[in-house]
N, C-alpha and C positions, 0 to 999 in steps of 0.2 A: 217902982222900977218896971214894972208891966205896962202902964202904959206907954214909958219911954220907949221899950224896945217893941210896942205897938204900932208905935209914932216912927220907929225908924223904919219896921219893917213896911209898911204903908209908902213911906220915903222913897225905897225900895222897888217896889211893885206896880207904883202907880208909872214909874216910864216903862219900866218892861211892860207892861199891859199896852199903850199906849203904841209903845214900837212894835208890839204884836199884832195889834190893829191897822198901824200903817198911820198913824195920827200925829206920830213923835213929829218935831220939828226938825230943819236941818242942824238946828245948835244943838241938838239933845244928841241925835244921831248921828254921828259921823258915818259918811256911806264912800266907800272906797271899794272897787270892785277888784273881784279877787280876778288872777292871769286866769284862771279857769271860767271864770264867768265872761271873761272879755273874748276868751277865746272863741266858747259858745255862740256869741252876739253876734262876732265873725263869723261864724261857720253856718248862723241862721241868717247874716246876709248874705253871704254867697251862695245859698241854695235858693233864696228870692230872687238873686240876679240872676241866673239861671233857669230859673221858671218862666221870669218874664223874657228873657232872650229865646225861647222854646215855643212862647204866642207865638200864634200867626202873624201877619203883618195887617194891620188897620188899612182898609180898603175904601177908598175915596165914592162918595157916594154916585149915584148914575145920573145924568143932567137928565137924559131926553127917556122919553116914552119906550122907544125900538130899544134901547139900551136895557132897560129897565127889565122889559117884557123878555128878551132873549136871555138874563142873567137868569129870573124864574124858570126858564123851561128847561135850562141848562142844571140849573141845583134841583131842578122836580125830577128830572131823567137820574142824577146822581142821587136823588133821594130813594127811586125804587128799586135800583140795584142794590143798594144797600140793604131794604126791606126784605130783600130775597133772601138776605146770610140773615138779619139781625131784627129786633123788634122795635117800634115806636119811641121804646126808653133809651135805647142804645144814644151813649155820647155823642156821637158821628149825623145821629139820624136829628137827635134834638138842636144840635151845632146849627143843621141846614134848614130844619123847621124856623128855628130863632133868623136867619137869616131869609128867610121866605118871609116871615111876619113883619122884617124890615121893609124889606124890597115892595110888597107890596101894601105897606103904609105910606111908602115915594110914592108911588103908582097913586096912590087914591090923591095925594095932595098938589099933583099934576092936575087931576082931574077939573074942569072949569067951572 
């Protein structure tokens, strides 16, 4: 008799282990999402659409040379007013660095 009910509980254990792990199959598990869960899924897409309507707008790159060189002087002048209130690390300041490192990777692949 010990084994039998060894044998059942084994039976038993081995999906719950298995759906614990995340290994169960869809026949094993029926997976039905609860209104609360669904609601959440909503509520963590709408604060990603959100986020992304909040980016800036993607900014077409610069064709010619004088374009190019007038955008760096313009975010290098914006770069040091900012260094006045804030440090190197600041979001704002690394935003225009990252943008300077573009600008002047255009810049160098102009170059003949």
């Amino acid at each position: 008799m010990a084994k039998q009910d060894t044998h059942r509980m084994l039976l038993l254990l081995i999906p719950l282990g298995l759906l614990l792990t995340g290994c169960a199959s869809q026949e094993m598990v029926p997976t039905v999402a609860s209104p609360s869960a669904t609601e959440q899924r909503l509520t963590d897409l709408e604060r990603r659409v959100q986020r992304l309507e909040l980016r800036p707008p993607v900014e077409a790159p610069y064709r010619n040379r004088d374009d190019i060189q007038a955008h760096i002087s313009q975010l290098e002048a914006e770069r040091g007013k900012l260094l006045l209130k804030y440090t190197e690390l600041n979001p704002a300041v690394r935003d225009i660095d990252r943008k300077l490192l573009i600008l002047r990777e255009q810049l160098r692949m102009l170059e003949p």
